[in-house]
N, C-alpha and C positions, 0 to 999 in steps of 0.2 A: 584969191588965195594969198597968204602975209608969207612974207620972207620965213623960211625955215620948217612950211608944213610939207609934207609928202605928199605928192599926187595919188591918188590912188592908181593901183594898178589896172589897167586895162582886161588884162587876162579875168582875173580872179571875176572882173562883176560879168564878164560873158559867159563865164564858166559855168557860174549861178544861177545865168537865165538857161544856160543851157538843161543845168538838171530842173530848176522850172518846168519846165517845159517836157522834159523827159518825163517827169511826173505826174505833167496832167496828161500825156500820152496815155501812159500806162492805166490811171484811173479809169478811163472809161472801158478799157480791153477788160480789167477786173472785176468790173461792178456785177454783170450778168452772173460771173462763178460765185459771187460771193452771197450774191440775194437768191442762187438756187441752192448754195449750201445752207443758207437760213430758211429758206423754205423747205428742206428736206429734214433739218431738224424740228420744225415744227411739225412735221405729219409724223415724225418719228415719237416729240412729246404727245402730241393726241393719240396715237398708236398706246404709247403705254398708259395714259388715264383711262383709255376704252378698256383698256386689259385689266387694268385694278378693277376697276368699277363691275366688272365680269367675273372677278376674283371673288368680289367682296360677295356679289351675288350668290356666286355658286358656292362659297362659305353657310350665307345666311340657309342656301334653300337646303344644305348637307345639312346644317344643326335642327333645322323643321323637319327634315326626315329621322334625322338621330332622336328628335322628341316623339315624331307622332307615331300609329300606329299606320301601316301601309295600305289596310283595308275601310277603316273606319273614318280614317282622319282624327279618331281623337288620341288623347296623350296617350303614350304607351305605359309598359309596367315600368321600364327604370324611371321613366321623367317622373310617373307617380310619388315614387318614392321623395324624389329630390320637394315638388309640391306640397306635398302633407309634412315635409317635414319644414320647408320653410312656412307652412300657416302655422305648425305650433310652435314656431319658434314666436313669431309675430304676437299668438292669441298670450304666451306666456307674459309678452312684456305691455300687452295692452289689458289685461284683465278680460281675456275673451272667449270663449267656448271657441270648438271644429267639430262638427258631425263628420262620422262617416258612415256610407251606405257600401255594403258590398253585396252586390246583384248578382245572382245566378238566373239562367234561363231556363224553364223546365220542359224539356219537349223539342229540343233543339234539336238534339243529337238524333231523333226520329225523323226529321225532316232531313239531316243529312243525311242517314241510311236508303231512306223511302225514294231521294230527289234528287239526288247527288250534291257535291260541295258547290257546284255553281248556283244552285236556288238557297244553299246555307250559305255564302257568303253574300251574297242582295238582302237573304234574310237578315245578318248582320247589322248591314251597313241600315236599314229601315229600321232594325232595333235602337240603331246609335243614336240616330237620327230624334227618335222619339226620346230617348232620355235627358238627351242632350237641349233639349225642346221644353224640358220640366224640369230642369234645373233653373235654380233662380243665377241673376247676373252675378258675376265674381265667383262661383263655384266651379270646381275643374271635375272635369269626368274625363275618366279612364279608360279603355281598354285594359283586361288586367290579363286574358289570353282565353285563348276559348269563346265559349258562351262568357266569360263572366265579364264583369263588369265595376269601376270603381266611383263614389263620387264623394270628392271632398268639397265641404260644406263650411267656407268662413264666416265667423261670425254668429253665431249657431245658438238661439235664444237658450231651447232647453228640447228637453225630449219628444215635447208635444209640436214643437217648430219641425223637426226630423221627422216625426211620425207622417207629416202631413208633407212633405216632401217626399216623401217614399211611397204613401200612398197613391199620391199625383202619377208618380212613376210605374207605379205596380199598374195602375187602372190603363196609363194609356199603352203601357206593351201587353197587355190583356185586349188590344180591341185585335178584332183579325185583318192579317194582311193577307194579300194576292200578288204573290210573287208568277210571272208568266203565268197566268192563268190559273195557278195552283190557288185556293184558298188554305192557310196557312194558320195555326195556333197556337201561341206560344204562355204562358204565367212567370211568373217573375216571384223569386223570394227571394226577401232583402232581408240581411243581418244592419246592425247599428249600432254606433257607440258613441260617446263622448267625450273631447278633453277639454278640462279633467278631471271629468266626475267619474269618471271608470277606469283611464290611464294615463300615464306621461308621458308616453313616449309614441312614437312612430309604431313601433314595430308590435308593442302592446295594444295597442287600437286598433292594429290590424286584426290582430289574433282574436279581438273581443268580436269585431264586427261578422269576423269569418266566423266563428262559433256560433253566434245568432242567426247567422245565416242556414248554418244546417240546423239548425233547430225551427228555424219557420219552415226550411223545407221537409222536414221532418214531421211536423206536425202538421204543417196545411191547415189548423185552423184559421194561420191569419201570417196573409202571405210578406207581415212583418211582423220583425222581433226585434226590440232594442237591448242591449246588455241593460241589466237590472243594476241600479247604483251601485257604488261601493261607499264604504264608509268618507268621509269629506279627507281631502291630502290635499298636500301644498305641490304644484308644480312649479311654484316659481324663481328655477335656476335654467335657462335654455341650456349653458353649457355643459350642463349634467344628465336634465331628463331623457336628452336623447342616446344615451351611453348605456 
């Protein structure tokens, strides 16, 4: 050490080792609190991903019950609506036809006087089943309430594509069922219609198909009836036709 430098002080570097030394004390007394505080946050963040993930669930499986129908499984009346109106909006902007078939059951309402509601609701669910069975892929059926029944039809070549899809439908809920032991009878009359050879809108296509509908039931020559053309019209505004 040269003339005029400072010794250092004695105190000060023992002082230093002292807290040194205090501080790796204390490190290890903490460590245990500190790695079950970080493990109790982690069971607390997987706690709450299990709970979203259970959220998100019981969201999905409330909107599948808000759509479907409770007995049938298939779409209900409101989802219907929402359905047929987004395929016309779709067929509007692709140059497309929508069949629709609206089903009635005839003979229903006898087996639930005759058997009570518990052999008319299996009878149901076996009617669904079958329609649902002759529909081709991409076409939604309905439950519309009651006996009746909906199916919308995208993509829908022309009259005679519909006719033959309703007939499929008409033939196989025409074969008999055996509900508990019961032999069981049901016929099927299907209205039809077309967009947009017959209508624009949602609400008009309903109205045409339900009309045809009591008209095949009405006549029973032919347990289908499709709305007869209308003269040729332009649907092609979605913003509009549905109004």
């Amino acid at each position: 050490m040269t003339t005029g430098e400072s010794k250092p002080y004695v105190g000060d570097e023992v002082a230093h080792r002292e807290d040194a030394a205090a501080a790796h004390a204390v490190l290890p007394a903490t460590l245990p609190a500190a790695t079950s505080e970080i493990d109790a946050l982690r069971s607390v963040n997987a706690h709450l991903v299990r709970q979203i993930a259970e959220l998100k669930q019981s969201m999905a499986q409330a909107q599948r019950l808000a759509d479907r129908d409770g007995l049938t499984g298939l779409y209900n009346r409101r989802k219907m609506f929402d359905l047929l109106e987004n395929a016309l909006n779709d067929a509007a902007q692709h140059g497309r036809r929508v069949g629709l078939l609206f089903i009635d059951l005839d003979g229903f309402k006898g087996v639930n006087d005759l058997h009570g509601h518990a052999v008319g609701d299996r009878l149901l669910m076996t009617v669904a089943a079958r329609i649902a069975a002759r529909a081709r892929a991409g076409d939604c059926v309905c439950r519309y309430g009651g006996d009746e029944f909906v199916v919308i039809l995208r993509h829908m070549a022309d009259a005679a594509a519909l006719r033959s899809v309703a007939d499929s439908i008409a033939r196989r809920v025409a074969l008999p069922y055996r509900i508990d032991g019961i032999e069981l009878q049901l016929t099927a009359a299907i209205g039809g219609a077309i967009y947009p050879d017959q209508a624009c809108s949602a609400a008009a296509l309903m109205r045409l198909a339900d009309a045809s509908m009591y008209r095949a039931k009405a006549e029973w020559t032919d347990p289908f009836e499709v709305q007869s053309p209308a003269p040729a019209r332009r649907c092609d505004d979605p913003s509009k036709k549905h109004h």
